[in-house]
MIGU-574164 format. One record per residue (C-alpha): residue number from 1; residue in one letter; x, y, z. Coordinates in pm, 1 decimal. Layout:
<pts>
pt num NUM; residu A; east X; north Y; up Z
...
</pts>
This chain:
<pts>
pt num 1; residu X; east -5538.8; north -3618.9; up -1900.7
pt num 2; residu X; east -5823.5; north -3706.0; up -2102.0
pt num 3; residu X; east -6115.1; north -3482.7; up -2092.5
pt num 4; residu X; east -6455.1; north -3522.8; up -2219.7
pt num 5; residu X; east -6609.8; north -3225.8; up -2319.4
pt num 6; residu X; east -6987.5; north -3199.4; up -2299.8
pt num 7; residu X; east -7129.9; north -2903.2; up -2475.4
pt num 8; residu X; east -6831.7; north -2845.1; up -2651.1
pt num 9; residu X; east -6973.1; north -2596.3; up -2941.6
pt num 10; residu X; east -7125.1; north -2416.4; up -2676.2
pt num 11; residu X; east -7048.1; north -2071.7; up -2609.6
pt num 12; residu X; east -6817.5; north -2146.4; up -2343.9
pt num 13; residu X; east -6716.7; north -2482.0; up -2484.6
pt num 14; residu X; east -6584.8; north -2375.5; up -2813.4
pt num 15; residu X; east -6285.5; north -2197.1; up -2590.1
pt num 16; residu X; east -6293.2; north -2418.7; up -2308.9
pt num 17; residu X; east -6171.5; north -2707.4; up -2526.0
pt num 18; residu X; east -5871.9; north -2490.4; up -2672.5
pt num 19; residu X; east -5788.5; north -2378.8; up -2337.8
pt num 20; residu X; east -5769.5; north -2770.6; up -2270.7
pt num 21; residu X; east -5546.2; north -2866.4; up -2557.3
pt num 22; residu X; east -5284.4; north -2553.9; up -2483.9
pt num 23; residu X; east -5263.9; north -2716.6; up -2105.6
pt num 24; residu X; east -5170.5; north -3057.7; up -2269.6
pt num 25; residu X; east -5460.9; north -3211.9; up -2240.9
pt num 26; residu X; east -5656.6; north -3451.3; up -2458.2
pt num 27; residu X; east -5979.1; north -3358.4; up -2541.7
pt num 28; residu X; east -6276.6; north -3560.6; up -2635.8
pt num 29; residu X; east -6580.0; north -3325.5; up -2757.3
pt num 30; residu X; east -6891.5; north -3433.4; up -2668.2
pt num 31; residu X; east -7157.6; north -3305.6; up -2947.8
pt num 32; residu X; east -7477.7; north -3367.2; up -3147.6
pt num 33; residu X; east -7286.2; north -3300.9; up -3447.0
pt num 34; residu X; east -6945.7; north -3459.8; up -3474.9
pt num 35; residu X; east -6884.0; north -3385.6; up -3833.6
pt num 36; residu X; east -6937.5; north -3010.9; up -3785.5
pt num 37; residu X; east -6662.3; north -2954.8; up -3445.7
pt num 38; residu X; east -6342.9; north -2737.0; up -3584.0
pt num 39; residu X; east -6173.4; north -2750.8; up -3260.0
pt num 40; residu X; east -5896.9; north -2955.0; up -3114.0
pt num 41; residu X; east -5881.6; north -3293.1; up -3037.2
pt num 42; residu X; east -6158.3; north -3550.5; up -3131.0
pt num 43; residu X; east -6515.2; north -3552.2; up -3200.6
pt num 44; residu X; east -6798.3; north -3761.3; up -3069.7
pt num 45; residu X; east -7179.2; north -3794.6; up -3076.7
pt num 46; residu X; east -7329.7; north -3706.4; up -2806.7
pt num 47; residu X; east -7690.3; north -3656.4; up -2692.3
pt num 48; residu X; east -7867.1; north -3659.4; up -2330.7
pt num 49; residu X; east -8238.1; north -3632.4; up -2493.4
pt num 50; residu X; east -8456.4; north -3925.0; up -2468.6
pt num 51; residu X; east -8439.2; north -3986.4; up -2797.1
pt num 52; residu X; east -8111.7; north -3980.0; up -2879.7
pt num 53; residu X; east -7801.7; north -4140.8; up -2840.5
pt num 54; residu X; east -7699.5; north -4093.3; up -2489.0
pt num 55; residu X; east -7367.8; north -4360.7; up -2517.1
pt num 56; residu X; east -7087.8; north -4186.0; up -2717.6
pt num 57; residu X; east -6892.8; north -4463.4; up -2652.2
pt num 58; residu X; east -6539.0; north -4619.1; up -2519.8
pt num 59; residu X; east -6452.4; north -4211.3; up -2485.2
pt num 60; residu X; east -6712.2; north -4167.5; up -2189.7
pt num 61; residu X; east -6628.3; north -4480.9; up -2028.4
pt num 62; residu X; east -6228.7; north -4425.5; up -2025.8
pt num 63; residu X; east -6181.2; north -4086.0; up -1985.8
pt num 64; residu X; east -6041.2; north -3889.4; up -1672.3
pt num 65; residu X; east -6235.0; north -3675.9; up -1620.7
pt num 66; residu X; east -6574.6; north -3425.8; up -1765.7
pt num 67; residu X; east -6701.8; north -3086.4; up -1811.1
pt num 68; residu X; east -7111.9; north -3077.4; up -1787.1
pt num 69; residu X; east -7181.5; north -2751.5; up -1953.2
pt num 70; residu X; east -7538.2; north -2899.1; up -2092.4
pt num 71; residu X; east -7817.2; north -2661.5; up -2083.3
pt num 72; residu X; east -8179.8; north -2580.5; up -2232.7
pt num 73; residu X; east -8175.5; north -2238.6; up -2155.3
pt num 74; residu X; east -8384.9; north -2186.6; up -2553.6
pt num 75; residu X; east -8660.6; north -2458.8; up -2431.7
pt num 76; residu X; east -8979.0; north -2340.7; up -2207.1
pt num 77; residu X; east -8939.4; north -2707.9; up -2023.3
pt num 78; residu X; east -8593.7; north -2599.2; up -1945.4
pt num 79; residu X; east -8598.7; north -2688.3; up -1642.9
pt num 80; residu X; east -8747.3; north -3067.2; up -1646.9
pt num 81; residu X; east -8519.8; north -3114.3; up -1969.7
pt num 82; residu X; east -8203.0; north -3035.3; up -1756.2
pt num 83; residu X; east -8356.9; north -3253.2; up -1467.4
pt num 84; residu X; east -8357.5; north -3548.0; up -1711.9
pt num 85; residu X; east -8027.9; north -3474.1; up -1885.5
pt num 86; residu X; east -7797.4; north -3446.7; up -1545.7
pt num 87; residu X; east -7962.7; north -3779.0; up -1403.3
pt num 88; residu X; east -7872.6; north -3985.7; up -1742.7
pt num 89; residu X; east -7556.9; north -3812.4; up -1761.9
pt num 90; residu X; east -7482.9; north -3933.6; up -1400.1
pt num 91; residu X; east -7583.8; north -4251.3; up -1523.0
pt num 92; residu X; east -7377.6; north -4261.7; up -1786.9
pt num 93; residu X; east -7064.1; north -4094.1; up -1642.5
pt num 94; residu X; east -7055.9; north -4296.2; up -1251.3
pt num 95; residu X; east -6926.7; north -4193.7; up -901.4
pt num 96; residu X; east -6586.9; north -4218.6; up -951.2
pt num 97; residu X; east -6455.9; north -3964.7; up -1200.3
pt num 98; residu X; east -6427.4; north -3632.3; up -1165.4
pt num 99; residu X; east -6715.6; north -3369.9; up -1357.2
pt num 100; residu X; east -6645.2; north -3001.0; up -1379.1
pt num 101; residu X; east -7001.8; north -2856.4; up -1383.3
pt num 102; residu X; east -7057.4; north -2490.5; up -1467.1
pt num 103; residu X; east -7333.4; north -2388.6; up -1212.3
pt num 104; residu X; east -7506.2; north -2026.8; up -1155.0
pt num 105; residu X; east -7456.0; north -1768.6; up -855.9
pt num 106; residu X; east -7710.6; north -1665.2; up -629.2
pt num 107; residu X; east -7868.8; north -1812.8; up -254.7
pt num 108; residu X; east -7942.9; north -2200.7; up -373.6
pt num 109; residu X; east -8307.7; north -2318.1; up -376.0
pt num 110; residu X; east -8442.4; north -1988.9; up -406.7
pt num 111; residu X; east -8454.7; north -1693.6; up -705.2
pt num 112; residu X; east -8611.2; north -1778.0; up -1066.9
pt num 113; residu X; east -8641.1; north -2079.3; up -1192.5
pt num 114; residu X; east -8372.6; north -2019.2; up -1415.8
pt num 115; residu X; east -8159.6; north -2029.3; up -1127.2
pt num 116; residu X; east -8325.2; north -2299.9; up -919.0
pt num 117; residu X; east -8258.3; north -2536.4; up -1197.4
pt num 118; residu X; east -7899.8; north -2468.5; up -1235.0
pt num 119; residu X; east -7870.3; north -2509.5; up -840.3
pt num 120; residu X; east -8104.6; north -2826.7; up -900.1
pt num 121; residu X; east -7850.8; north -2992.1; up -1169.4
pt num 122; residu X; east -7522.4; north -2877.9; up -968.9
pt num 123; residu X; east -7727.3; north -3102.0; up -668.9
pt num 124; residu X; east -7806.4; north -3388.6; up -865.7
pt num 125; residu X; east -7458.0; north -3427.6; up -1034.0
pt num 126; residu X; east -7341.1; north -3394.5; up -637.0
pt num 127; residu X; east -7491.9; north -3629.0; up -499.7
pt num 128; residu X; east -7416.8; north -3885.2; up -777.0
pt num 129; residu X; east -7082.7; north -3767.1; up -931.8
pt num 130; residu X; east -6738.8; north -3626.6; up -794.8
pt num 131; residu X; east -6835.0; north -3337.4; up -872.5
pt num 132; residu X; east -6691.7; north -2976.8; up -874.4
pt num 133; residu X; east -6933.6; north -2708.6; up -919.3
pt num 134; residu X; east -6827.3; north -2377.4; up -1021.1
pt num 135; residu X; east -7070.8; north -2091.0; up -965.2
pt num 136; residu X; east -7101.0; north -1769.1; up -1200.4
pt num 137; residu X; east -7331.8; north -1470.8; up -1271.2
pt num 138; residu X; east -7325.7; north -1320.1; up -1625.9
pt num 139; residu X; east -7066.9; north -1432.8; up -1885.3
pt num 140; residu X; east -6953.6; north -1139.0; up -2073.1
pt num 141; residu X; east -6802.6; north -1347.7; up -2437.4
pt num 142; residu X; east -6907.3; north -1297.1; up -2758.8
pt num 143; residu X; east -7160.6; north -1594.5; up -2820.1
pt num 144; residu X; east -7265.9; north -1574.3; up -2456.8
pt num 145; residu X; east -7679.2; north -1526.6; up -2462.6
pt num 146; residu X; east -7640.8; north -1305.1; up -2146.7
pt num 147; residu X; east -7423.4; north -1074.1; up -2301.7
pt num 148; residu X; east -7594.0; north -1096.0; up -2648.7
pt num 149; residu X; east -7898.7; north -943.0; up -2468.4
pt num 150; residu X; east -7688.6; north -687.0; up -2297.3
pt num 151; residu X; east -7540.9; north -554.6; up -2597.3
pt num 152; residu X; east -7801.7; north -477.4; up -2764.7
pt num 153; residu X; east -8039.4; north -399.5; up -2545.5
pt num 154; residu X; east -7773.2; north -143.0; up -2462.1
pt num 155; residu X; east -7767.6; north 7.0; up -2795.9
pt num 156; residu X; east -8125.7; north -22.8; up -2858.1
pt num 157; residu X; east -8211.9; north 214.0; up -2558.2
pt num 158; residu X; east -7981.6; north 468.2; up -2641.7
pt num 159; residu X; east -8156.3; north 573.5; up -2898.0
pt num 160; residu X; east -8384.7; north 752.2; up -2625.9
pt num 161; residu X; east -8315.8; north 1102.9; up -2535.1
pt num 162; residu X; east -8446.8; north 1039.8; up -2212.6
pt num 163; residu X; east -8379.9; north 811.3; up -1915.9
pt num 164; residu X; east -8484.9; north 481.9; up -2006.2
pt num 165; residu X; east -8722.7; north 326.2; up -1743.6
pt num 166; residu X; east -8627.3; north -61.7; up -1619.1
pt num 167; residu X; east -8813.7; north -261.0; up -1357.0
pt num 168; residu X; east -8720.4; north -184.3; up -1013.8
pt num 169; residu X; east -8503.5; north -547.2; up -973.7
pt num 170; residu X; east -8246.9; north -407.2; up -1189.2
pt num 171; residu X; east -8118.6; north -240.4; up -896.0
pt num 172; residu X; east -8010.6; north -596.6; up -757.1
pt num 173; residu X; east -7608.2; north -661.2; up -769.0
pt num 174; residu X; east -7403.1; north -866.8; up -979.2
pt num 175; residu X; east -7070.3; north -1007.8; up -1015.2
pt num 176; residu X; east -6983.4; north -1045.6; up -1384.5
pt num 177; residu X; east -6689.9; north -1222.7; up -1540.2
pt num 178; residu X; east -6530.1; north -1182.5; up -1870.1
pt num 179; residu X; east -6518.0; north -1490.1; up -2102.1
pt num 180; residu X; east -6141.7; north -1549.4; up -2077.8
pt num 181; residu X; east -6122.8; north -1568.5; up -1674.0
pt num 182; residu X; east -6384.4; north -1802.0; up -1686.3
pt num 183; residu X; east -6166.6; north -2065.9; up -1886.0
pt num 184; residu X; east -5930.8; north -2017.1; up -1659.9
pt num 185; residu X; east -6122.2; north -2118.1; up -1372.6
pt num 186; residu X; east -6301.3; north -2373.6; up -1518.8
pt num 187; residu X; east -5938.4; north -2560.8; up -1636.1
pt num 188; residu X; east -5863.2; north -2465.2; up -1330.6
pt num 189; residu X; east -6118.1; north -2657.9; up -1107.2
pt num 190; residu X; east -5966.7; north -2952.3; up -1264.7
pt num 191; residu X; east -5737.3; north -2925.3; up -954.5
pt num 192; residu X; east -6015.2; north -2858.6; up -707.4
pt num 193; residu X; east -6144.0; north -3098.3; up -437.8
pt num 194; residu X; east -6536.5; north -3247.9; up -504.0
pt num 195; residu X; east -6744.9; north -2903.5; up -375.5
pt num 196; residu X; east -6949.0; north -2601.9; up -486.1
pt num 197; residu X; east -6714.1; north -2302.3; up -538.6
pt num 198; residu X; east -6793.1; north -1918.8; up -646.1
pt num 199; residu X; east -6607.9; north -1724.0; up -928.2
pt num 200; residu X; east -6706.3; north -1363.0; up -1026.3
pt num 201; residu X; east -6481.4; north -1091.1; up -1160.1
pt num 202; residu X; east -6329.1; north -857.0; up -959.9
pt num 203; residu X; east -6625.4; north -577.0; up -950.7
pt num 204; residu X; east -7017.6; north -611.9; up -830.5
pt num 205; residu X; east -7249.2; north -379.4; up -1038.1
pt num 206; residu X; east -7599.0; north -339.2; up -1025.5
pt num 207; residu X; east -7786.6; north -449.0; up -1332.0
pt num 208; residu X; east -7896.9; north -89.4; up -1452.4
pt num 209; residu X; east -7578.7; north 13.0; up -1395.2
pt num 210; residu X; east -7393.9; north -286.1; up -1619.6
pt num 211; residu X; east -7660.4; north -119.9; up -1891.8
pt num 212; residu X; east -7519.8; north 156.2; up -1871.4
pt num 213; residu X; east -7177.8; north 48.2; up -1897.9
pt num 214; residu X; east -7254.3; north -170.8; up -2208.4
pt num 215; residu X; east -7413.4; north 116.7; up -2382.9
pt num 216; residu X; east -7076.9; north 310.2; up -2307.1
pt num 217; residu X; east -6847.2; north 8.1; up -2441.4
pt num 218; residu X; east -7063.9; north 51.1; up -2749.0
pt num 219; residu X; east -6973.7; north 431.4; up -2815.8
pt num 220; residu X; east -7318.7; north 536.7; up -2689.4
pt num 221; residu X; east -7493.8; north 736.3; up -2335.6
pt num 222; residu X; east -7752.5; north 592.0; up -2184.6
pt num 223; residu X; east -7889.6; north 641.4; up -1799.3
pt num 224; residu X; east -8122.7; north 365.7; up -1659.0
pt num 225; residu X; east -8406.0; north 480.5; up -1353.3
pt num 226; residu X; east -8511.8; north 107.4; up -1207.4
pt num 227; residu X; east -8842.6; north 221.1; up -1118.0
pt num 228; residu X; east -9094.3; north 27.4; up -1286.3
pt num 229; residu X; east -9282.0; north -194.4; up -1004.9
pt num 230; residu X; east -9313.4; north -495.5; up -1234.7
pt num 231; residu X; east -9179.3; north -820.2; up -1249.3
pt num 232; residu X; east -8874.1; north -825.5; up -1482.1
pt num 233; residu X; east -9032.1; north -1167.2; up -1673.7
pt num 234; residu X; east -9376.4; north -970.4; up -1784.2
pt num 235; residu X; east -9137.0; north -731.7; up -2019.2
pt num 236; residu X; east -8924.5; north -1040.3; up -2122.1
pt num 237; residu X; east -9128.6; north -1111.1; up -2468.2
pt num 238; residu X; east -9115.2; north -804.0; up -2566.6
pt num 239; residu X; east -8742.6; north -768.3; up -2502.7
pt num 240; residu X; east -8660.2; north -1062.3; up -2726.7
pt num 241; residu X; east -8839.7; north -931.5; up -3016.9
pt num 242; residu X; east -8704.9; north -622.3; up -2996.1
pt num 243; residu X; east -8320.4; north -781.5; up -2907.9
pt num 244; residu X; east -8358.2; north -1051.8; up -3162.9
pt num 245; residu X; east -8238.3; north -1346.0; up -2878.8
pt num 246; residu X; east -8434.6; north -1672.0; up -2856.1
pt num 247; residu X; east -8751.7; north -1555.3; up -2637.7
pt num 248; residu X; east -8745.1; north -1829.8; up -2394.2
pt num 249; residu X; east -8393.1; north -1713.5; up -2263.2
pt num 250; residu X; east -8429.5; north -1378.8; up -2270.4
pt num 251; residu X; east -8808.8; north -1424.7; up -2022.6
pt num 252; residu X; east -8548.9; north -1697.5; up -1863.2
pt num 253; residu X; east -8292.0; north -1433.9; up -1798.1
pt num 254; residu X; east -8505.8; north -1155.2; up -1720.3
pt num 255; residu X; east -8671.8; north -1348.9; up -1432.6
pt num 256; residu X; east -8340.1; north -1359.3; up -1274.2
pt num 257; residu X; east -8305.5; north -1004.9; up -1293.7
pt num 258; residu X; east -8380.2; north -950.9; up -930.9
pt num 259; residu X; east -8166.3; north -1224.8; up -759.9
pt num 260; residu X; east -7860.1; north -1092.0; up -678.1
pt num 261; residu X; east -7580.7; north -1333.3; up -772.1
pt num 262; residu X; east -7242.4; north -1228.2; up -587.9
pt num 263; residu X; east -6967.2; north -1410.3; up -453.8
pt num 264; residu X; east -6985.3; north -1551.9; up -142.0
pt num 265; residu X; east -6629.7; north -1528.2; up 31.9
pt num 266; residu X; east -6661.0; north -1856.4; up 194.9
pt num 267; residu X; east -6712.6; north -2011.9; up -137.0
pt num 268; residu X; east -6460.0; north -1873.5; up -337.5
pt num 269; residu X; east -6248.1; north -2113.0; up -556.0
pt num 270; residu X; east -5915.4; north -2135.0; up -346.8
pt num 271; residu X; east -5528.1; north -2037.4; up -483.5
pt num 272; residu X; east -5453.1; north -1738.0; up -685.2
pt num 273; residu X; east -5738.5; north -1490.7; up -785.7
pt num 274; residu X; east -5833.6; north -1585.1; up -1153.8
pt num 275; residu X; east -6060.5; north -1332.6; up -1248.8
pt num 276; residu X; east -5905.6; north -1029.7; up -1283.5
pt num 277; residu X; east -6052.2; north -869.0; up -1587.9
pt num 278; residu X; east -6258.9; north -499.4; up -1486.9
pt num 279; residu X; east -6574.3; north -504.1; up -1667.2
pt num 280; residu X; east -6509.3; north -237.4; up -1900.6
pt num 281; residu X; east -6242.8; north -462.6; up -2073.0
pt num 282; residu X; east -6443.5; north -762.8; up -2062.5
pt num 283; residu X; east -6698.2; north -601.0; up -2219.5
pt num 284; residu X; east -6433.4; north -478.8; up -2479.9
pt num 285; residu X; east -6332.6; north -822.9; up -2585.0
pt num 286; residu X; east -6640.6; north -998.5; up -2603.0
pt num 287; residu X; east -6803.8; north -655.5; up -2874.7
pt num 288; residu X; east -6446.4; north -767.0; up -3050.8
pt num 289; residu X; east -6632.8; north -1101.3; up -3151.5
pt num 290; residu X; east -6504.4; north -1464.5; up -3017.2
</pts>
């Protein structure tokens, strides 16, 4: 088939579109910058903002199918800028193709607003696009901003002889998945029925506790006591200077700290169980670099 990539320098698009080309496929990469992409396939320009081009031609209009994996995660409009990119996408794109959309775990319509807008896209590409929405928690790759801010927030508190204190929502539970099984999933959704579908890896952790083991993958000890009764998005500033990561995501991220994004068994993607990496490895591969 012939897929359109959107996003496809991304963190997750950069390996989504070789993952693509090894399964045969012929990929079209959606991008600002057409003259910079390195990967397989072809190159086109691409851009959902207002005032840009939003038409990157006869590609768009004759492919089989998409992969949405837009996002203005580094913008304190996020979510109003995502609003306005899924509706011209779904403009753009029509009702009768199919759109892979990379989506976020956690109950839909409530959490932080991180998370309400990336239930809010997944709804608006829904209603308008045969869409298949795949839902995930933390991405644990190299160039992933989640993990980024893991790392070295990681080895930045280890440098404390003494428990480090976190706000009390890191005790909520996760479901991480390692870069690599989320490829997999998301080539594999190309086989999926129009829905919303979970995907986690195969353990749920509790924030402090993925600390922890992130300061471990790093050589380092480090014990986290959740007990500060403050919102997680107060100390989110402050993080991001001291983690070097874009400040908007990190107070983005941070907010989210206390939703607990798991995997709904009713909503798991259906066949064979993709995700199989343990966190420990994922966490391996991604401090190995992309």
């Amino acid at each position: 088939m012939e897929i359109f990539v959107t996003g496809a320098t991304g963190a997750i698009g950069r390996p989504l579109t070789e993952a693509l080309a090894a399964a045969g496929h012929e990929v079209v990469a959606g991008t600002r910058h057409p003259e910079a992409y390195r990967g397989p396939g072809r190159a086109v320009q691409f851009d959902l903002d207002a005032h840009g081009r939003a038409d990157p031609g006869e590609a768009a209009r004759t492919a089989d199918a998409a992969f949405y994996l837009v996002h203005a995660l580094d913008q304190r409009s996020f979510a109003q800028v995502d609003r306005d990119r899924a509706e011209r996408f779904a403009d753009l794109w029509g009702a009768d193709r199919p759109v892979v959309y990379l989506g976020g775990l956690g109950e839909p319509g409530l959490g932080s607003p991180h998370l309400r807008s990336r239930h809010e896209v997944g709804l608006i590409l829904r209603r308008r696009c045969e869409t298949i929405e795949l839902r995930a928690a933390m991405v644990l790759g190299a160039e992933s901003i989640s993990f980024q801010l893991l790392a070295r927030l990681g080895r930045l508190a280890s440098f404390s002889p003494l428990p480090v204190l976190a706000p009390q929502a890191s005790r909520a539970r996760t479901q991480p998945i390692g870069q690599a099984d989320l490829v997999a999933a998301l080539v594999h959704a190309l086989e999926l029925e129009p829905g919303s579908y979970d995907v986690g890896g195969p353990e749920v952790i509790r924030y402090a506790d993925l600390m922890e083991r992130a300061a471990r993958a790093q050589g380092r000890t480090l014990k986290v006591l959740p007990v500060v009764p403050l919102d997680p998005e107060w100390i989110g500033p402050a993080t991001s200077v001291a983690a070097g990561v874009d400040p908007w995501a990190t107070s983005a991220l941070f907010a989210g700290m206390g939703e607990e994004t798991v995997v709904r068994p009713d909503h798991r993607v259906p066949g064979p169980e993709l995700a199989t990496t343990s966190i420990d490895d994922a966490l391996a591969a991604a401090l190995a670099g992309p």
